[in-house]
Each structure stands twice: as structure tokens, then as C-alpha cells.
ROKOLTOR-458839 format. One record per atom (N, C-alpha, C, O, CB): y, x, z. Coordinates in steps of 0.1 Angstrom, whole numbers, plus 5000, padded with zeros to 4 digits. Each point is the difference from the previous one (the first is absolute). Glycine has a CB too. Layout:
// residues N
YXZ
...
This chain:
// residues 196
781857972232
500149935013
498750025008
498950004996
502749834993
498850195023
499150055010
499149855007
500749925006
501250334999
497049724993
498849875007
499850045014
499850125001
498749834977
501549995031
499550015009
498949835006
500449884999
502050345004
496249825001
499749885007
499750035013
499750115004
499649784977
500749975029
500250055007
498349865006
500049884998
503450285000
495949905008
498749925004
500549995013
500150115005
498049974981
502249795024
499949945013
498449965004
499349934993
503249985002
497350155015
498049985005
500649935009
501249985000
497050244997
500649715015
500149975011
499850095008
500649995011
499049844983
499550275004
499050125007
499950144995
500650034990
497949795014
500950265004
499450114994
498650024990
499550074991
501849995031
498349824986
499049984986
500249974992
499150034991
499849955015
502549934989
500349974985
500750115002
500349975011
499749804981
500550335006
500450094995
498950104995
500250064989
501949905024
497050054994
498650084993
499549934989
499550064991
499750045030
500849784979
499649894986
500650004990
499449994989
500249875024
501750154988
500849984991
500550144993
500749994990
499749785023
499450374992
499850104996
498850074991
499950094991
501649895027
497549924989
499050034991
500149954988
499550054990
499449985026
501849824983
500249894986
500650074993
499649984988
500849805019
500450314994
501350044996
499350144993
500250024988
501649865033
497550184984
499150134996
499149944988
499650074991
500150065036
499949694973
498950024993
501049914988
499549994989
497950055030
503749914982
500649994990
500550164992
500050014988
500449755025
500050314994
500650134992
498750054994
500450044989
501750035028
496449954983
499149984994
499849924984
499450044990
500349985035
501049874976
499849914990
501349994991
500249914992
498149955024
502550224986
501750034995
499350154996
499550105005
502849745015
498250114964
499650124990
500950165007
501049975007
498749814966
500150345024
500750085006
499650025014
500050115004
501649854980
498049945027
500150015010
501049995009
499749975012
498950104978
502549945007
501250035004
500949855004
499749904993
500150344990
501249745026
500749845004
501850104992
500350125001
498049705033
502350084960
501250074998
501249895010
500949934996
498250204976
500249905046
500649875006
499850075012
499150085003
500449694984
501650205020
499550115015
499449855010
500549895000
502150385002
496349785004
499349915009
500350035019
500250115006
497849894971
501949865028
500750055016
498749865004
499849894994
504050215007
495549955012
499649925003
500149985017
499650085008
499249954969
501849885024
500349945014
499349905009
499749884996
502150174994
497750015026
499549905011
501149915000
501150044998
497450105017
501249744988
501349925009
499349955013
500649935008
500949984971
497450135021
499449945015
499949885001
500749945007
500150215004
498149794982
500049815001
500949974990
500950074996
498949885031
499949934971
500349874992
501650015003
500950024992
496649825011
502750135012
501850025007
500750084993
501249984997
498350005024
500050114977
500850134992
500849994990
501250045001
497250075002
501049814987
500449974989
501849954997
500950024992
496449935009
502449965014
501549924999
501050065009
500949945006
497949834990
500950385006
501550125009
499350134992
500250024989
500449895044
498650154975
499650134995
499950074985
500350124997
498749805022
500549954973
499750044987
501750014997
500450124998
496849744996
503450095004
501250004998
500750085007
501050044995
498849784998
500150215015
500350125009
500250164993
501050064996
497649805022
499950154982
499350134996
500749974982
500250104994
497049945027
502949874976
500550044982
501450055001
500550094994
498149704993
502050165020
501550025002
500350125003
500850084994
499549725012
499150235006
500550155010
498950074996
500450115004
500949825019
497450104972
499450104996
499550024985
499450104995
500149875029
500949924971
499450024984
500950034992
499950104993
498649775009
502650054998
501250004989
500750125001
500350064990
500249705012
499850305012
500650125000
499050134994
500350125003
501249765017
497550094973
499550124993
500150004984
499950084990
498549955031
501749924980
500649894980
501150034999
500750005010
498349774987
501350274991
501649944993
500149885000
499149935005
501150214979
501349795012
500249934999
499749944990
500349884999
500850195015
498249994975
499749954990
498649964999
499449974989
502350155003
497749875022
498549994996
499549855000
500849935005
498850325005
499249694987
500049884999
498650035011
499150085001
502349824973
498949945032
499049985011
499249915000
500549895001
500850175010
497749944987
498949864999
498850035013
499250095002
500949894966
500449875042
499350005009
498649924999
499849894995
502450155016
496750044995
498849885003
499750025015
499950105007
498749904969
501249865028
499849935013
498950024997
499749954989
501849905017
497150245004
499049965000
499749915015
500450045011
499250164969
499449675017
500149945012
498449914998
499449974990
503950025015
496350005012
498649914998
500849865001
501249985005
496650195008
501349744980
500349845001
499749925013
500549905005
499050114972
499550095027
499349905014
501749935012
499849915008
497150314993
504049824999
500349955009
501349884995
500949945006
498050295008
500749784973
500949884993
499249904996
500349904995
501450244995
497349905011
498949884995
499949905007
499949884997
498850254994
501449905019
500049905018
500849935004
499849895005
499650255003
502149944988
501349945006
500549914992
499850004988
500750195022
500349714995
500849874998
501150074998
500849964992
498149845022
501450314993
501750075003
499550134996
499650085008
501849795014
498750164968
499650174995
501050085005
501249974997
497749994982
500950115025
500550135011
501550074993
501150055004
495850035004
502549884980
501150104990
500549934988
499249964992
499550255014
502249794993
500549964986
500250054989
501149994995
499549925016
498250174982
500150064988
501650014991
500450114996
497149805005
503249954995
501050004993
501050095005
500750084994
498749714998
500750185027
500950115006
500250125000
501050075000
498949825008
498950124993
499550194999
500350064985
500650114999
497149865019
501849944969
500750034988
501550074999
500550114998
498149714998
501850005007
501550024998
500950125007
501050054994
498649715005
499850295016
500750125007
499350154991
500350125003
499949725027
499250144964
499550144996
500549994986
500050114995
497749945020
502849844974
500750014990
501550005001
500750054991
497549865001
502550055019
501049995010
500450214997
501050064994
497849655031
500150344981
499850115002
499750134991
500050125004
499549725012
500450094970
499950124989
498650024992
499750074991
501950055026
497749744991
497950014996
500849924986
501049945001
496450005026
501850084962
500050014984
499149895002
500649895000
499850374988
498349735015
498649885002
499550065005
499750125000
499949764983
500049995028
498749975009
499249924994
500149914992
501050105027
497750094991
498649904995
499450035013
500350085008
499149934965
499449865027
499449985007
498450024997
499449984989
502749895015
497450175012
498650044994
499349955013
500050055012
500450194971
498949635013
499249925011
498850055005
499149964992
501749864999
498650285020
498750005003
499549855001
500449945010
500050305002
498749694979
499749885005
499550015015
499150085002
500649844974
500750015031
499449975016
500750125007
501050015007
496549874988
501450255000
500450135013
499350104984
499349964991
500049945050
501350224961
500050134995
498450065003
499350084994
503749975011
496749885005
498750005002
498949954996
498950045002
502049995010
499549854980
499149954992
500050094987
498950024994
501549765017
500750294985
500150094985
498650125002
499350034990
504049965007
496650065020
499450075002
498849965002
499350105002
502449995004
497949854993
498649935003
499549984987
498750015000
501749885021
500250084965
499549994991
499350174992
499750014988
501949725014
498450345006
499350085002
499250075013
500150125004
501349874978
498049905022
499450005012
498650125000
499750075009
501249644993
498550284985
499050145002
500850115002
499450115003
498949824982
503250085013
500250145000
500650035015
500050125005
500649904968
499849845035
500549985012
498950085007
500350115006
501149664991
497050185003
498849965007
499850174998
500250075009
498949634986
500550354991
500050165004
501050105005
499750125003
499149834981
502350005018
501050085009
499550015014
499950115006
502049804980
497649945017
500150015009
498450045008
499750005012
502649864981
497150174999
498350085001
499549885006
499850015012
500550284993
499549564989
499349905005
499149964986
500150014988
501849915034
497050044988
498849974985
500849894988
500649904999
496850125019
502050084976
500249894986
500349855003
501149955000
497350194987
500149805016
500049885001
500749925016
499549905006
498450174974
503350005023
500649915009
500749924994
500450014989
499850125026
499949724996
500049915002
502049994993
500550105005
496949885017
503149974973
502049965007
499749875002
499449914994
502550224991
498849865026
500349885006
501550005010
500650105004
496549864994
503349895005
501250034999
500949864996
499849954989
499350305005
501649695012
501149934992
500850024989
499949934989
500050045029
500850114984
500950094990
499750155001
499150055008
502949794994
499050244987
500050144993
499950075014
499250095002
502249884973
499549975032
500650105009
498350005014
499350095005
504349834988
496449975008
498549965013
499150114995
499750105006
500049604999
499950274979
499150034997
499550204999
499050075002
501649654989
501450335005
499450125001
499950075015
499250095003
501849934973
499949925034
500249985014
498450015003
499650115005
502949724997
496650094996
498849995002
498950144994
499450075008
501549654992
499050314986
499450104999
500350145006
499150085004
500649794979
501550165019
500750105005
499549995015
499850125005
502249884977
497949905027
499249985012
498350015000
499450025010
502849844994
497350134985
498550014998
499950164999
498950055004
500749704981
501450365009
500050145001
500850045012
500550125000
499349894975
500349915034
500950085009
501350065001
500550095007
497949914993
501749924990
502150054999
500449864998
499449895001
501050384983
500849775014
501349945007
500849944988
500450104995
499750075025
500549724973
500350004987
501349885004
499849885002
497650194983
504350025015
500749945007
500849974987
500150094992
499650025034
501049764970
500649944986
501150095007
500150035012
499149694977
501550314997
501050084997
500050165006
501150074998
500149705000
497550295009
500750125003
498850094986
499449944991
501650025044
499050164969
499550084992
498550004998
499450015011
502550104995
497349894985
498449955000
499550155000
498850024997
501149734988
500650325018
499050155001
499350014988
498850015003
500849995021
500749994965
498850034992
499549934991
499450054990
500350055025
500349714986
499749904997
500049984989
499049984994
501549975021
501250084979
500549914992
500250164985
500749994990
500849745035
497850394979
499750084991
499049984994
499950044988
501050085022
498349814996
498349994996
500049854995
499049934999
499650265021
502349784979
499849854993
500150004985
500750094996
500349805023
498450024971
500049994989
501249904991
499949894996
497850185013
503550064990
501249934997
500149944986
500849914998
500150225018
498149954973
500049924992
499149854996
500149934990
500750295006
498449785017
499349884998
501149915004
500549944991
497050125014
503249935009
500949945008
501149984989
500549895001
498850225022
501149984967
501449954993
499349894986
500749954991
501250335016
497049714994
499649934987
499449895008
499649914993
499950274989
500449815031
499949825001
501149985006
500149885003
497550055001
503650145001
501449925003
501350054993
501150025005
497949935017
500250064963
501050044986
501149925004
501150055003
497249984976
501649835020
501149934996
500950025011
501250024997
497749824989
500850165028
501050015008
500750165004
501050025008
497749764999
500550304987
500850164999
500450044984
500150124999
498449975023
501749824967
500450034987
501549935000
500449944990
497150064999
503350025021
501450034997
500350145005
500950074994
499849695008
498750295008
500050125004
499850124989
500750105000
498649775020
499650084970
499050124995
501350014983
500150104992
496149825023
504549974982
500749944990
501450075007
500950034991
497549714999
502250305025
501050024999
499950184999
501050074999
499849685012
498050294989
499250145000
499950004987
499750124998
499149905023
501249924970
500450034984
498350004996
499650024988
503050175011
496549775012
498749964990
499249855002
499649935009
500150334992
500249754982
499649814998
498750024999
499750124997
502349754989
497350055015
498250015003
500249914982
499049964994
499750025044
């Protein structure tokens, strides 16, 4: 029987993130090798989730599978904008239910706590040499997102959530990053057939 998963981002930068997870899990999976075909999908924002994502599984994913193949979806998503709300934007159980409705085997869920930007910052020396600023700069900042918004303005560029980081998110340190937010990417790395 044929696996398929299928990764929902918000952005193009989670799709460079989560390709790299994915590279440094096949690393840590003896052989090297996934015996699982991998699809990784923008949905453009948080909104996505609840049309698009379901969209794109239906009319662009399933039709490249047999019918025999099994689907296991992960939602990747930041928390920051459920943390806030009284009326959360989205109703997780619905979005389940229409993608098991739909042929998904299991969903999981993979919380950037706050913003995907914070994941990125916990390798902030490797941010800071990307971005050819001295060592000893300052982060500052409210959140993940201000804060890389901010260094990226101290170099003169431009650091826009969800589009492409030019370069960023190659030079980050993904195995530091997957060992302080183990627990919240170890359904992922477990549906990838490797247990830490």
C-alpha cells in the first residue's frame, strides 16, 4: 500500500522549513530513504486551511495516488493568532472531519508556538551571520515575527512573513531548532518512520 503525507504550510517560508525538517529527518532514518511519498503545500495564511487546503488535496493530490494509497495530513500552523482570539478563526475539528470525510487516514497537528518565527530565532547566531551583522547584535522585538522584521531592517532588507527568505532559512541550524521544538514536530518525524 502506497503512504502519502501531505504537509499544509501557511507560507513559502514554511515550505523551505519544513523541507529542510524533512531532509534532516531522512538523515536520521537508517538507509536514508522515506518509503512514503511527501507533498508539501502553501495555503497562503491561516484562512487557507479552512478552503484551499482541502481544495488542493482533493483536485491536486488524490488524483496522483491510487486508490489504494493512504493519506496522513499535517496542518502546519503558527499559534499567535489563536492565542488572542475569544472566536478562533478556525475550527480545527471541522477541517478534520472534511479531510477524513475525504480519504485523510490521520491528521496531525504541528503548532509553531506563537509564529514559525520564533522556531527561527532559536537559532538566532545563524540568522545574525546570514545576515552579515556583528555577532554581538542586539534582538529586540515583541514577538518572533517584530523581532526578525527588525534585524533584517538593521541589514537592509526586507523580511516579509510567509514569502520566500532568500537564503535564510538554508543557513539556519535545523538540528538545533528540531531539538528544542522535539515535542511539537515528533508526530511528524514518527509519521516519517523515525523515533528519536
Amino acid at each position: 500500500m502506497n503512504k502519502c503525507l501531505v504537509l499544509f504550510v501557511e507560507g513559502d517560508t514554511e515550505v523551505e522549513f519544513y523541507k529542510r525538517v524533512i531532509a534532516n529527518a531522512r538523515q536520521k532514518r537508517s538507509g536514508g530513504t522515506f518509503d512514503i511519498n511527501i507533498e508539501c503545500k502553501n495555503v497562503k495564511g491561516v484562512g487557507g486551511f479552512k478552503n484551499i487546503a482541502l481544495r488542493k488535496f482533493i483536485k491536486e493530490i488524490k488524483p496522483k495516488y491510487d486508490e489504494e494509497c493512504e493519506f496522513s495530513i499535517a496542518l502546519c500552523r503558527d499559534t499567535d493568532i489563536f492565542e488572542l482570539s475569544s472566536k478562533p478563526p478556525i475550527e480545527w475539528d471541522e477541517v478534520e472531519a472534511e479531510f477524513r470525510e475525504n480519504g485523510a487516514r490521520q491528521i496531525i497537528h504541528i503548532k509553531a508556538r506563537h509564529s514559525i518565527e520564533d522556531w527561527f530565532l532559536l537559532d538566532a547566531k545563524g540568522i545574525i551571520t546570514f545576515l552579515r551583522l556583528p555577532k554581538k547584535t542586539k534582538i529586540a522585538g515583541g514577538n518572533g515575527y517584530e523581532k526578525l522584521k527588525r534585524l533584517f531592517k538593521q541589514a537592509n532588507k526586507m523580511y516579509y512573513k510567509g514569502m520566500k527568505s532568500n537564503g535564510m532559512v538554508e543557513r539556519l541550524d535545523i538540528e538545533k531548532i528540531v531539538q528544542n521544538v522535539y515535542d511539537e514536530l515528533y508526530q511528524l518525524y514518527r509519521e516519517l518512520g523515525v523515533e528519536e
